[in-house]
N, C-alpha and C positions, 0 to 999 in steps of 0.2 A: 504494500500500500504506500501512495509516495507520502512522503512527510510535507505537513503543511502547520502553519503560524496561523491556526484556528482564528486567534484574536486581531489577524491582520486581512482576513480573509472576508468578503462580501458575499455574507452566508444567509440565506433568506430561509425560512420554515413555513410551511406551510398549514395552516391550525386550523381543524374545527371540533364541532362535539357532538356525541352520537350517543343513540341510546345502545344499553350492553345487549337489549333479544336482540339488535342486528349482528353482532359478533358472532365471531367463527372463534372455538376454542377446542380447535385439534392444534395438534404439531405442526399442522399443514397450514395454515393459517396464512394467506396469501393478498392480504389486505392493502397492501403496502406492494409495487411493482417491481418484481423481481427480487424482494429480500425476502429472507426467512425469519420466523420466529424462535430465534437464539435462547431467551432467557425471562424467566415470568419470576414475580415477587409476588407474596401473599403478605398483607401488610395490615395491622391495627394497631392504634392506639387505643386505650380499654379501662373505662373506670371498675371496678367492680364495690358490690354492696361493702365489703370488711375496708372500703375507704383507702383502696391503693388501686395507683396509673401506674399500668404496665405497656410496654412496646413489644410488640411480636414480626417477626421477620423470616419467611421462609423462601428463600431460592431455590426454582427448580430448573432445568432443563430439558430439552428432548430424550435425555437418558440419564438423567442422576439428579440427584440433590444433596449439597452438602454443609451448603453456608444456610444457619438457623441459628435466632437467640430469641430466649422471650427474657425478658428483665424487668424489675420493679423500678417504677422513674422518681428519684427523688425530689422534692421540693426547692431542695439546698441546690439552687444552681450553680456551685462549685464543690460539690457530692455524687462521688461517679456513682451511677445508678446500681441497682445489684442483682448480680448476673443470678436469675432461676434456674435454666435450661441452656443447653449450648451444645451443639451437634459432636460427638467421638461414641468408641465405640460402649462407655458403658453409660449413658447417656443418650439424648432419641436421635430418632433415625437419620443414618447418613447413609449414601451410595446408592446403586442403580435402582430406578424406576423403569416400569414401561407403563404407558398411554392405552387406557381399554375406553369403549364406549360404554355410558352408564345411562341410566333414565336419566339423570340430571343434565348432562353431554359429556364430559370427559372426565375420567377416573382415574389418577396416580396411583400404579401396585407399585408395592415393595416388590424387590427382587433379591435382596440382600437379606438370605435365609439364618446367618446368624447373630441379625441385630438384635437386641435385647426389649426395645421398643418398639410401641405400633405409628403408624403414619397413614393418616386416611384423609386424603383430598378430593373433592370434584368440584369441576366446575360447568357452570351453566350458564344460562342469560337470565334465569330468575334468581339464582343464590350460588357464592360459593362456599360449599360446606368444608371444615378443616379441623380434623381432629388428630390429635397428637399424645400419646403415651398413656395411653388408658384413661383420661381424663383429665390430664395437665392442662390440655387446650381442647375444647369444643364449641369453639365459633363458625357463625354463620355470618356470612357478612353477602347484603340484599343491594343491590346498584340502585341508588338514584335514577330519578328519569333521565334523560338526557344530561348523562354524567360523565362521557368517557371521551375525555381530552386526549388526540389526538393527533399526533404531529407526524410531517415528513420533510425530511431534511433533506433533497436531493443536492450534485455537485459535488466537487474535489473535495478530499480524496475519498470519499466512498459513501452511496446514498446511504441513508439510516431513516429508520422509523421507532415509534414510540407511543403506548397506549395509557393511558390511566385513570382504570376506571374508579371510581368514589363511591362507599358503598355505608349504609348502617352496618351498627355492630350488635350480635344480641349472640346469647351462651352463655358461659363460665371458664374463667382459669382461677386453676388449684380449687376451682371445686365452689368459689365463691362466684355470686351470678354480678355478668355482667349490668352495670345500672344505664352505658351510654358510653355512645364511643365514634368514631369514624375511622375508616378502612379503607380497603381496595387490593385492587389486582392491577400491577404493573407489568406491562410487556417490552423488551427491545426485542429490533430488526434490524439485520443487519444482511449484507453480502453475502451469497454462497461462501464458502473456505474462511470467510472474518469469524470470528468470536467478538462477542459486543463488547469486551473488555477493550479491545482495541480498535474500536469502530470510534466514527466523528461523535457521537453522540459521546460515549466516556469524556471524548477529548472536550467536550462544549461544556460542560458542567460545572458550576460552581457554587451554587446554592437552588435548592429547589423549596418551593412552599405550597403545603396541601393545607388546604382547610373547610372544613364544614363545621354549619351551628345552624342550632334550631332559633328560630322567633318565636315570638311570643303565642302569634296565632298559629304554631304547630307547623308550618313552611320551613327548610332546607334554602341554605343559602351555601352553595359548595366554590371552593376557588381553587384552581393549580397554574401558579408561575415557575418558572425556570431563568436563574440570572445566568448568564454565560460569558464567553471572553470576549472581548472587544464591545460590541454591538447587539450580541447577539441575546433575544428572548424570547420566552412565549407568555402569556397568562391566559387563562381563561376564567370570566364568571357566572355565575349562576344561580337567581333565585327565584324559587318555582315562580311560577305563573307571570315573571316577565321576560323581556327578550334578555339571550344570552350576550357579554360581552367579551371579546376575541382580538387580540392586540398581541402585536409581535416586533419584535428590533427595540429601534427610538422609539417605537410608540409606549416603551414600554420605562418606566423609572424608578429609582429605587433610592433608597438609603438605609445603610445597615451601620450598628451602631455596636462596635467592640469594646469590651471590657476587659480589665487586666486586673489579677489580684493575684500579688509574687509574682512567678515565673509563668501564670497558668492565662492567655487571653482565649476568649469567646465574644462571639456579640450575643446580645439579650435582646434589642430593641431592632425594628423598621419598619419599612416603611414601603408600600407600593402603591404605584401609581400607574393607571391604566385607562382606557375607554371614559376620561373625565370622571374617575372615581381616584378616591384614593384611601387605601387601607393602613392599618396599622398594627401591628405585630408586636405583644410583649410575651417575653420566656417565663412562662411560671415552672417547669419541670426538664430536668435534666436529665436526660435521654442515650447519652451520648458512651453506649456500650461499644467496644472493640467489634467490629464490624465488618464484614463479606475482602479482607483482607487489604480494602483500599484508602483507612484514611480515612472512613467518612464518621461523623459524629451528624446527632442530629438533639434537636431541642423543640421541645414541647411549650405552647402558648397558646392566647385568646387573638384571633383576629376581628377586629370590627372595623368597618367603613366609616368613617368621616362621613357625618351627618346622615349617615343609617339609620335605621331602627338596630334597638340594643339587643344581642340575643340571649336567649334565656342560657343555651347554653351555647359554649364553644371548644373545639378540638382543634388543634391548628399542628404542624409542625413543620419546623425548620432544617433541611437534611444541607449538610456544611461537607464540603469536597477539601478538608485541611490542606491541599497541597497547594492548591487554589485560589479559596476563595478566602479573600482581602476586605476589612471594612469599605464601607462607599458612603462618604458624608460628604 
């Protein structure tokens, strides 16, 4: 793949939103021209009733899965969160999958007959069901209507695509019932022979932000931005029952706001700005577990818009690409 200066390059994405019944969730998944579906995330943040926010993360592939953490999110946002669960061998499940068809649409078997734990995944367009070690994790996470941002990044050095769909949370982990949460199911695409590790899409990444909150009168107001090198953005908004809003590049602005205490910086605060909105982001829970081996830390918050309606509740997170990404004030 030839090397290219991402941040010097006039990189255009192309963004809309869609609802999850139209998705295709085989391996075959062909959404995106000429790329393949490389790599899918399974993703919550999760209050539950005994009054702890936990982060869950499971990566899979067309034939394995290895990178998994669920963790408690501390409060103390300079408090590394504490690790529950974490994928090896006496610990849940890691190594090959295969892809069956299920009533729901697609099924993850284990293939790795002497792991010690169970792993039971499907997914659909009405729910993705995900259960993990006899009862550690059994969430269901339900897509939003017209929730599933996303993007295609054609041009040097190699086209890329990118899904993420935004979903309710309901279940339990360790046994205690989830009270409220927000989730999803994240996809790359990439190039025949690429792996999306090293496809443009890794290389564009420097801060990503998801968020859903309920209003008052029971409406879903969902957001996913992307801040990238040079120029480069996407966001998308969404609250039921008006038009969605869809902004990418310059159109798109930001300020993030870093903190240092000793040796240790993070940012807590920012700020987006988009489609003549503008939102704002603070860190209430620190997130920020050793993670899929690249660097990335992420932080838990309240998103609200500048002169919105307040929401009753909110989920927000902040995923930080440390090698990266830099304050912007």
């Amino acid at each position: 793949m030839p090397d290219l200066d991402v941040s010097k390059a006039n990189i255009i994405p192309y963004v809309h939103l869609a609802d999850a019944s139209v998705q295709d969730y085989s391996t075959q998944d062909g959404q995106f021209p000429g790329l393949h579906n490389d790599l899918l995330f399974l993703w919550a943040m999760a209050d539950t009733e005994d009054g702890k926010r936990y982060e869950l993360i499971r990566m899979l592939s067309s034939g394995g899965t290895f990178d998994f953490i669920v963790h408690e999110c501390s409060t103390d946002l300079w408090a590394h969160p504490t690790t529950v669960r974490f994928p090896y061998e006496s610990d849940l499940y890691w190594g090959p999958i295969v892809w069956a068809d299920s009533r729901a649409g697609r099924a993850a078997i284990p293939v790795n007959f002497s792991a010690k734990h169970s792993l039971s995944i499907s997914l659909g367009p009405a729910a993705y069901v995900w259960k993990e070690d006899d009862g550690l994790v059994e969430v269901v996470l339900t897509p939003l209507p017209m929730n599933v941002t996303a993007i295609y990044v054609p041009g040097l050095p190699d086209d890329v695509g990118y899904t993420s769909s935004g979903c309710t949370v309901a279940g339990s982990i360790a046994g205690s019932r989830i009270t409220g949460g927000y989730g999803g199911l994240d996809r790359m695409y990439c190039l025949p022979g690429l792996s999306a590790w090293v496809s443009k899409i890794a290389k564009l990444e420097h801060y990503w932000f998801v968020w859903g909150s309920i209003l008052e009168d029971g409406r879903w107001e969902t957001g996913n931005a992307m801040l990238g090198a040079g120029d480069y953005a996407t966001a998308t908004f969404h609250r039921e029952g008006e038009s969605p809003v869809i902004a990418t590049n310059g159109d798109v602005s930001s300020k993030i706001v870093w903190e240092t205490k000793g040796e240790v910086s993070q940012p807590r605060l920012a700020t987006l700005t988009f489609g003549g909105r503008t939102f704002n982001f603070e860190g209430t829970h620190n997130a920020a577990a050793a993670a899929v081996s690249l660097g990335i830390a992420w932080l838990h918050g309240t998103m609200q818009e500048e002169g919105g309606p307040t929401p009753v509740r909110s989920w927000s997170t902040m995923e930080i690409i440390k090698s990266r990404a830099t304050s912007r004030e």
